[in-house]
GUTORGU-958149 format. One record per atom (N, C-alpha, C): z, y, x; residue in three letters. Coordinates in steps of 0.02 Angstrom, whole numbers, padded with zeros to 5 digits, always signed. Example, Ala and Ser with C-alpha at 12.3 -4.5 7.8 and 13.67 -1.06 7.14 Angstrom:
BEGIN
+00390-00284+00660ALA;+00390-00225+00615ALA;+00390-00165+00660ALA;+00354-00112+00642SER;+00357-00053+00684SER;+00394+00002+00645SER;
***
This chain:
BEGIN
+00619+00387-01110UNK;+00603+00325-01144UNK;+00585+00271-01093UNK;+00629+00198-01118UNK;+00591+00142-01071UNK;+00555+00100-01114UNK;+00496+00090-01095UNK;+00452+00046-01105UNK;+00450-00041-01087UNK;+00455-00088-01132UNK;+00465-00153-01071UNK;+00408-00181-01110UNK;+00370-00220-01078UNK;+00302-00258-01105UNK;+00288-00301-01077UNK;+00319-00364-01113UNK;+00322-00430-01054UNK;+00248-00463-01105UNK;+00207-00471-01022UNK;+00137-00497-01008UNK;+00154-00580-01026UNK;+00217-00603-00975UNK;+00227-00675-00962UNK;+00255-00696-00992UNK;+00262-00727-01043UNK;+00340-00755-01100UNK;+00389-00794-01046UNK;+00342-00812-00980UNK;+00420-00860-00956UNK;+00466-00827-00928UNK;+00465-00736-00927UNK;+00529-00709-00944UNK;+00548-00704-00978UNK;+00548-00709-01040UNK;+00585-00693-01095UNK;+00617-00795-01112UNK;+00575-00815-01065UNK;+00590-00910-01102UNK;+00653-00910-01052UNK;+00644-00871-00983UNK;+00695-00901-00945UNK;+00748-00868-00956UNK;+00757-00820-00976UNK;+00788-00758-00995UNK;+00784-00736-01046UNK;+00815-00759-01123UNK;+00798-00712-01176UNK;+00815-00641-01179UNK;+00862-00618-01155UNK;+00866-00544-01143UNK;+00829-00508-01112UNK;+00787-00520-01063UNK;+00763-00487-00997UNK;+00736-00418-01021UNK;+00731-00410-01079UNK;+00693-00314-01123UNK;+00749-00284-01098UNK;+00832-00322-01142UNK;+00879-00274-01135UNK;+00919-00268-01067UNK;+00915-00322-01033UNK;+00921-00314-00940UNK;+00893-00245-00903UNK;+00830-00255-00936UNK;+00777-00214-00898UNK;+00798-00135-00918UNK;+00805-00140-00965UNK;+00809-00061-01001UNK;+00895-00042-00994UNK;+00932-00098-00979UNK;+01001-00057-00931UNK;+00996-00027-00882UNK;+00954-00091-00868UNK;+00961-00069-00768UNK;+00914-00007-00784UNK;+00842-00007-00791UNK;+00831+00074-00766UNK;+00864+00123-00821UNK;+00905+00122-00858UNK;+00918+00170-00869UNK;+00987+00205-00831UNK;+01030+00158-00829UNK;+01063+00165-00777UNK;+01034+00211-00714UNK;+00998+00173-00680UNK;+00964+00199-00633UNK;+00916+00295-00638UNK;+00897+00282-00697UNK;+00871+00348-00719UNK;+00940+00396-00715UNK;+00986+00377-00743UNK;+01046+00432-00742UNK;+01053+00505-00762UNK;+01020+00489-00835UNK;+01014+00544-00857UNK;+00937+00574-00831UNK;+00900+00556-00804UNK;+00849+00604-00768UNK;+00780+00592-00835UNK;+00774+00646-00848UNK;+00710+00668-00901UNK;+00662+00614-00856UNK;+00623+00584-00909UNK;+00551+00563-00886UNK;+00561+00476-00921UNK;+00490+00468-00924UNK;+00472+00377-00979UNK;+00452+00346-00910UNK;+00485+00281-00930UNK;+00444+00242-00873UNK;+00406+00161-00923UNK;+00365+00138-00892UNK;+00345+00077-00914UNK;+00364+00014-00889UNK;+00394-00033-00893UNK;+00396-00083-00861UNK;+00360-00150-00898UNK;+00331-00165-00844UNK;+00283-00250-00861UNK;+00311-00288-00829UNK;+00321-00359-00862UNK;+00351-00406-00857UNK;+00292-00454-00848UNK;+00271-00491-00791UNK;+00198-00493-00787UNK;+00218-00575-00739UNK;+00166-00597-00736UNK;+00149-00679-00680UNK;+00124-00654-00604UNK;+00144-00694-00559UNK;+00120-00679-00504UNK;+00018-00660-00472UNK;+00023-00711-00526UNK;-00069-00695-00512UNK;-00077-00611-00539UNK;-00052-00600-00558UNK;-00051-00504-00597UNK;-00040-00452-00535UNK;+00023-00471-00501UNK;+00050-00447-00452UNK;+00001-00455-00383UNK;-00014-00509-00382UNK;-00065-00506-00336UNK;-00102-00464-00334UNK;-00151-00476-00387UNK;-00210-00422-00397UNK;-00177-00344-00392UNK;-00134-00318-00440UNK;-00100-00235-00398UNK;-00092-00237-00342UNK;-00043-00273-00288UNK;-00039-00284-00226UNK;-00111-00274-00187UNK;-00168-00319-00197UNK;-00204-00311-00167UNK;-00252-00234-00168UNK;-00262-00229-00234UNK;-00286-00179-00263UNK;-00268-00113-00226UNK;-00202-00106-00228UNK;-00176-00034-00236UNK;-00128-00025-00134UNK;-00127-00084-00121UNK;-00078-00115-00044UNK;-00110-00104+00008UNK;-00170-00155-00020UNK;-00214-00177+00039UNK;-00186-00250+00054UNK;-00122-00288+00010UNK;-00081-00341+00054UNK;-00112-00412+00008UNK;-00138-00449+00009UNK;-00163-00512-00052UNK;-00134-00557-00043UNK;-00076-00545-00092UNK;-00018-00585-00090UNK;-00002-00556-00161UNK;+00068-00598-00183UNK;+00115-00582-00261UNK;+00153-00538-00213UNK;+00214-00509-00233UNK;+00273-00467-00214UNK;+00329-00495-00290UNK;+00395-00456-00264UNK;+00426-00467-00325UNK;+00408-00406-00352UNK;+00415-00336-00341UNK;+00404-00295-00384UNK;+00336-00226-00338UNK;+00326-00199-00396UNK;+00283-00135-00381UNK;+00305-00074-00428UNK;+00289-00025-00384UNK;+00320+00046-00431UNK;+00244+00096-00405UNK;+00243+00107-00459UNK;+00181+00155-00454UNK;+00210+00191-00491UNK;+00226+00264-00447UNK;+00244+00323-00459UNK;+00201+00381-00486UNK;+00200+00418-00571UNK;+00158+00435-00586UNK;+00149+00519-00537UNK;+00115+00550-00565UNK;+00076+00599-00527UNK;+00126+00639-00574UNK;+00131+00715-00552UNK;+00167+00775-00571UNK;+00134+00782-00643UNK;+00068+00794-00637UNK;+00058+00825-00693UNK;+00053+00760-00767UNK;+00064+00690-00747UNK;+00076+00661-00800UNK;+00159+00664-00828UNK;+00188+00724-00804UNK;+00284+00728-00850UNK;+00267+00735-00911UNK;+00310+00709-00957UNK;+00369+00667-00929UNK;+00358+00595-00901UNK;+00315+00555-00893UNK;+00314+00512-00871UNK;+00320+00506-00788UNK;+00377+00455-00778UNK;+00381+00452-00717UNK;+00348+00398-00680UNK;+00346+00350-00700UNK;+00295+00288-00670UNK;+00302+00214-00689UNK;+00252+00171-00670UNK;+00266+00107-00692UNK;+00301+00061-00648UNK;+00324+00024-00672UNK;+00363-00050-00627UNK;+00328-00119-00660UNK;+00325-00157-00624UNK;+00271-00209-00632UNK;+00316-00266-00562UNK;+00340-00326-00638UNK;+00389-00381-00587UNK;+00328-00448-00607UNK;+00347-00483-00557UNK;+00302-00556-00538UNK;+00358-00603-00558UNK;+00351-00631-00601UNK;+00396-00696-00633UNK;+00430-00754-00576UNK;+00352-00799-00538UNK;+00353-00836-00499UNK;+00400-00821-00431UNK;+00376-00757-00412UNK;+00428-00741-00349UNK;+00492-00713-00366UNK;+00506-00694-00427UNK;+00572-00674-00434UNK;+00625-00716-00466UNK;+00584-00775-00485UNK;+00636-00839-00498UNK;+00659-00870-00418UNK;+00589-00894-00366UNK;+00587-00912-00319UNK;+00640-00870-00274UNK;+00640-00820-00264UNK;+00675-00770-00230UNK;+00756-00761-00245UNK;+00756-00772-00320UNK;+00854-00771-00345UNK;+00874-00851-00316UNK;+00836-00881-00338UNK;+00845-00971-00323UNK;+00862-00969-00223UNK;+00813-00935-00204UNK;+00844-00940-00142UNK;+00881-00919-00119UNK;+00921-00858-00147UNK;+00967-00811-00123UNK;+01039-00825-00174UNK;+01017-00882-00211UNK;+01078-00903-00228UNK;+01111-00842-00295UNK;+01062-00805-00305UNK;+01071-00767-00369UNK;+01045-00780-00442UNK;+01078-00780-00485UNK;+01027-00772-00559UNK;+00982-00732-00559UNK;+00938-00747-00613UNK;+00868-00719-00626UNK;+00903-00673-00647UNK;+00945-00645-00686UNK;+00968-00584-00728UNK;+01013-00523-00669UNK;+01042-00570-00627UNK;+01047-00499-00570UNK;+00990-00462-00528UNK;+00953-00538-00533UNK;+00877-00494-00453UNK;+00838-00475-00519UNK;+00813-00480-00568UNK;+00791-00444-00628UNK;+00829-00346-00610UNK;+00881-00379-00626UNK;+00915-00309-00616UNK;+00921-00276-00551UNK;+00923-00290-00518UNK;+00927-00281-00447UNK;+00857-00245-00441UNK;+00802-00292-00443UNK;+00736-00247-00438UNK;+00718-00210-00464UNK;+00738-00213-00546UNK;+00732-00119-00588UNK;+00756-00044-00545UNK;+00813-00081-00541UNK;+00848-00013-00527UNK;+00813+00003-00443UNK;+00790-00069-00433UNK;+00762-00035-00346UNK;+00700+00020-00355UNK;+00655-00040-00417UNK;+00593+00004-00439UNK;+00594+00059-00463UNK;+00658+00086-00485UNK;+00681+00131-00540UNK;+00684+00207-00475UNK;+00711+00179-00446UNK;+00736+00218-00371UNK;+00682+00243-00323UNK;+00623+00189-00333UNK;+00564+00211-00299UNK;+00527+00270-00340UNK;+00535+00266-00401UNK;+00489+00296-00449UNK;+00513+00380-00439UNK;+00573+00382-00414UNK;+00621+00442-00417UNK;+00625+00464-00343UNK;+00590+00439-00306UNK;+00579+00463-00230UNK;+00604+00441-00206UNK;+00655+00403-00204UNK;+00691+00382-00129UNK;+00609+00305-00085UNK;+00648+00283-00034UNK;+00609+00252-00007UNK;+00651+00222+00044UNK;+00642+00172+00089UNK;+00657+00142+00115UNK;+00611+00125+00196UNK;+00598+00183+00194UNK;+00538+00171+00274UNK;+00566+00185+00329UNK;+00617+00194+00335UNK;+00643+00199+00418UNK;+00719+00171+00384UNK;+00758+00163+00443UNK;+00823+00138+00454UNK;+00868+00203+00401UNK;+00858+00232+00405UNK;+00920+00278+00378UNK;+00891+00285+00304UNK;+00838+00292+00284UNK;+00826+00295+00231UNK;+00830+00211+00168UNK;+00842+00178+00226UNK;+00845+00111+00187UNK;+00921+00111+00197UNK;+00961+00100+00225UNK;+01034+00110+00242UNK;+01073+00161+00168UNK;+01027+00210+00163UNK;+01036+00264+00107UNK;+01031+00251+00023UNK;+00958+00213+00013UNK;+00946+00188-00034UNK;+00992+00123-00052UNK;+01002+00071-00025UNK;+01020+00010-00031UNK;+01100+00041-00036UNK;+01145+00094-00009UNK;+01208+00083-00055UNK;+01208+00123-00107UNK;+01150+00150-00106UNK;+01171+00196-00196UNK;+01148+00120-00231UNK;+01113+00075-00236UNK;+01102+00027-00248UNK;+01164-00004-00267UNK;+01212-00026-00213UNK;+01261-00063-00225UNK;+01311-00036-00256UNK;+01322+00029-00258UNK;+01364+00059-00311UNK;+01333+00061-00384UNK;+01272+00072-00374UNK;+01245+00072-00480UNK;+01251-00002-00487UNK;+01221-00035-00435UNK;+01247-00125-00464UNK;+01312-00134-00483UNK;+01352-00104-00441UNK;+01418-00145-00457UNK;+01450-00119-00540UNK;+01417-00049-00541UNK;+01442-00010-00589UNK;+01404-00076-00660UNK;+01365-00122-00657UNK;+01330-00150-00713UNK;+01360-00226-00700UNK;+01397-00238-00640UNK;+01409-00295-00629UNK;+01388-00368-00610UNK;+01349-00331-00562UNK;+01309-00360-00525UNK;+01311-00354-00442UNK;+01317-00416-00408UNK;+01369-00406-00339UNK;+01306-00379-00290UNK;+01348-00384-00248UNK;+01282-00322-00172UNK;+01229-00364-00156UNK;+01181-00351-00176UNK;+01108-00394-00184UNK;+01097-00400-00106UNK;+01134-00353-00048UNK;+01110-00356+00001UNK;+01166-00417+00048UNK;+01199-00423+00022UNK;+01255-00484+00086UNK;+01232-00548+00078UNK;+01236-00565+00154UNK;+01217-00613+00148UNK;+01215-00674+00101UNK;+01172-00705+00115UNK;+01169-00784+00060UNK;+01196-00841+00132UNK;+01241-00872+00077UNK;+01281-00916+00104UNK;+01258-00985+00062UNK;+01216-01039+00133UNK;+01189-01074+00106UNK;+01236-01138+00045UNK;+01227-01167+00001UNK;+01233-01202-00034UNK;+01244-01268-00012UNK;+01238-01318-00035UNK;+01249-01404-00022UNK;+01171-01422-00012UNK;+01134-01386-00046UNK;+01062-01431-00078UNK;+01018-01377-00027UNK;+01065-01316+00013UNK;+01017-01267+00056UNK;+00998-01317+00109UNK;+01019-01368+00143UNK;+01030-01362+00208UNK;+00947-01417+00229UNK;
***
């Protein structure tokens, strides 16, 4: 089961879909794998406070995955996105809110399920199973470069 519980309406204002975005992408991403996850659709001041809370870092992020503990199965864990930086962040990278929406589920989706990204090979690893479940939803390689615009420079 996915859970989506948007905190912030200015996802759902900027994005009326963003429930059923959300609940492609991780399910996609889940791939069949038993276990509920929650996702919050939340404001950057929210994100902060987890960040700081749970990081040590006092700052927003775009996303957080808090991976539940063994003995809470089937639940696998929560994902928790920051509105402000993930508009800011597609706007700069020249993407829609509805791909880096998606883009970060399935990243969060991926954390929740163990992979990780802490050394070179393990990020190299994660990021093309990435670009293959993206492409499979139609959504281009979140990782190539951004090619600045008219209004970048």
């Amino acid at each position: 089961m996915i859970e989506v519980e948007v905190e912030d309406e200015a996802w759902t204002s900027a994005l009326p879909d963003a429930v059923a975005l959300v609940e492609r992408a991780a399910a996609a991403a889940l791939g069949g794998t038993e276990g509920d996850i929650v996702v919050l659709l939340t404001d950057d001041a929210a994100v902060h406070e987890l960040n700081a809370r749970f990081r040590d870092r006092a700052q927003p992020t775009n996303v957080l995955s808090f991976p539940a503990a063994e003995s809470a199965a089937p639940h696998l864990g929560d994902l928790v996105l920051a509105f402000g930086v993930c508009v800011t962040e597609a706007a700069a990278q020249g993407k829609t809110l509805a791909d880096h929406l998606t883009h970060l589920t399935v990243h969060g989706v991926f954390h929740l399920l163990g992979r990780d990204h802490v050394d070179e090979a393990e990020a190299e690893a994660m990021e093309a199973e990435e670009r293959t479940l993206l492409a499979t939803l139609g959504v281009a390689d979140p990782y190539r470069p951004h090619e600045p615009s008219y209004g970048d420079a």
